[in-house]
C-alpha positions as CSV (number, residue, x, y, z in Angstrom):
1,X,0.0,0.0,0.0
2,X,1.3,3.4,-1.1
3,X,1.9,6.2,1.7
4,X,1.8,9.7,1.4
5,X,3.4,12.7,2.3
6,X,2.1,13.5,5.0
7,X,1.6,10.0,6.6
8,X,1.3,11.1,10.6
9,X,-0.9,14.0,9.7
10,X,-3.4,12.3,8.1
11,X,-3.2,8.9,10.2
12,X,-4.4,10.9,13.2
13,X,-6.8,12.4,11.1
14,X,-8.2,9.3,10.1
15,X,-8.2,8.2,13.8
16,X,-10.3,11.2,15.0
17,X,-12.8,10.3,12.3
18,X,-12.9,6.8,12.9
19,X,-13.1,7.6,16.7
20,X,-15.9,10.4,15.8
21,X,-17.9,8.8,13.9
22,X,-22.0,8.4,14.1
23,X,-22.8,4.8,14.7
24,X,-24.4,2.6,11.9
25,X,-28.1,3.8,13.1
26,X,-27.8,7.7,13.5
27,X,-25.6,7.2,9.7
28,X,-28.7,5.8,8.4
29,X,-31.2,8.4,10.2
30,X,-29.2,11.4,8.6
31,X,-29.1,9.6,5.2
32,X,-32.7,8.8,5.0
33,X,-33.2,13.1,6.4
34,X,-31.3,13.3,3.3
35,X,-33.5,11.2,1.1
36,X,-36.4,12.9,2.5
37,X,-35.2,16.4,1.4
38,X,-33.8,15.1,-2.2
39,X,-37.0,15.0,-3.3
40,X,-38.0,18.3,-5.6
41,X,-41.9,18.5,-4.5
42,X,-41.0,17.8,-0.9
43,X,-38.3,20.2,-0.7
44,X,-40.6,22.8,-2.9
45,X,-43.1,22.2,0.6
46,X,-40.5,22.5,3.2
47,X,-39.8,25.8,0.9
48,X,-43.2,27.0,1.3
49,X,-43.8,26.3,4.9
50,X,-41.4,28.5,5.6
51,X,-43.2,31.6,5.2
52,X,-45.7,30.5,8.2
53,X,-48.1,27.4,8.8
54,X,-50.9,26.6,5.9
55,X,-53.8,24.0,5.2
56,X,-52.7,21.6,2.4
57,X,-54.9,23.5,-0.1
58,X,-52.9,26.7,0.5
59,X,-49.8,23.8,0.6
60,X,-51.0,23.0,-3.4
61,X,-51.5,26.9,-4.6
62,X,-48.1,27.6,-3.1
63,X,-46.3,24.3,-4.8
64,X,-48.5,23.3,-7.5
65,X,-49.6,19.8,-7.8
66,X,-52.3,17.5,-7.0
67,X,-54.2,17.1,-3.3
68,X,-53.4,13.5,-3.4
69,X,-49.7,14.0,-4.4
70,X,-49.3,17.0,-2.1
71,X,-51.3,15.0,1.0
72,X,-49.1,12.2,0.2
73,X,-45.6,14.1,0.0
74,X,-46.8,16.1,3.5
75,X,-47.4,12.4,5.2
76,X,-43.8,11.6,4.1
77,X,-42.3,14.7,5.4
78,X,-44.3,13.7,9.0
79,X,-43.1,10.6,9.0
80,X,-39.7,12.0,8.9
81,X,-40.4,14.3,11.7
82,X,-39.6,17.4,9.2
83,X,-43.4,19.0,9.1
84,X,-45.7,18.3,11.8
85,X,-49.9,19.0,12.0
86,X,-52.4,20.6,14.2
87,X,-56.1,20.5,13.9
88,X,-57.8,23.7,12.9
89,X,-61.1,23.1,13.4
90,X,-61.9,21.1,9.9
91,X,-58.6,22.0,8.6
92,X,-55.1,20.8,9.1
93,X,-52.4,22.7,9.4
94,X,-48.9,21.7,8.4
95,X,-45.8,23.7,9.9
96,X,-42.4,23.1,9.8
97,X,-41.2,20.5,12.8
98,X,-38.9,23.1,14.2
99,X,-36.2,25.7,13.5
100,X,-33.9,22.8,12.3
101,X,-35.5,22.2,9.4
102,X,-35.3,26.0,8.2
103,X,-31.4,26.0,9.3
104,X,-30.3,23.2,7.0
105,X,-32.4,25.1,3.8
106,X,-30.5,28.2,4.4
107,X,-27.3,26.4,5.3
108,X,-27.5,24.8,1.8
109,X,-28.8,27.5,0.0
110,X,-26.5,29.5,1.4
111,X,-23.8,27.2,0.6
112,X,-25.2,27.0,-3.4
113,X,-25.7,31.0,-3.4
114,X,-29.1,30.6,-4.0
115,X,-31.8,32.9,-3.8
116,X,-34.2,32.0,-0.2
């Protein structure tokens, strides 16, 4: 096996990171977050939630797209912990879970130099 040039450097950086690293489970968890938000109309909702709490038929004027698809896409995104739901009388209201979901848009649109 070939060394490099900096051998000791980057051996104890390799420890630290082996030492550091998220067990097999929490790996997983953050990969299927990342799953979750990969998705274009579920990432277009965690978008539009961000400006303030709406029914899924505001949800669908603000995204586009079908109630089923919409419904569907906002189940996912409660499954994953990343929107949650209050009853509003008939309505339900989806919000975003909390103010972890709005830091990683703007740390990765703010990382791609995207307009937010």
């Amino acid at each position: 096996m070939a060394t490099c040039d900096r051998e000791a450097q980057h051996h104890m950086a390799a420890e630290a990171a082996k030492a550091n690293m998220p067990g097999e489970e929490d790996i997983g968890r953050v990969a299927a977050v990342f799953k979750t938000i990969s998705e274009p109309s579920r990432l277009k909702i965690l978008f539009a939630l961000r400006q303030g709490e709406m029914c899924v038929y505001h949800v669908i004027e603000a995204v586009g797209g079908t109630q089923s698809a919409v419904s569907h896409q906002l189940r996912v995104l409660r499954d994953s912990r990343m929107v949650k739901a209050r009853r509003d009388g008939q309505n339900i209201v989806y919000s975003l879970a909390d103010e972890h979901v709005l830091a990683v848009l703007e740390l990765v649109c703010t990382h791609l130099n995207c307009k937010i």
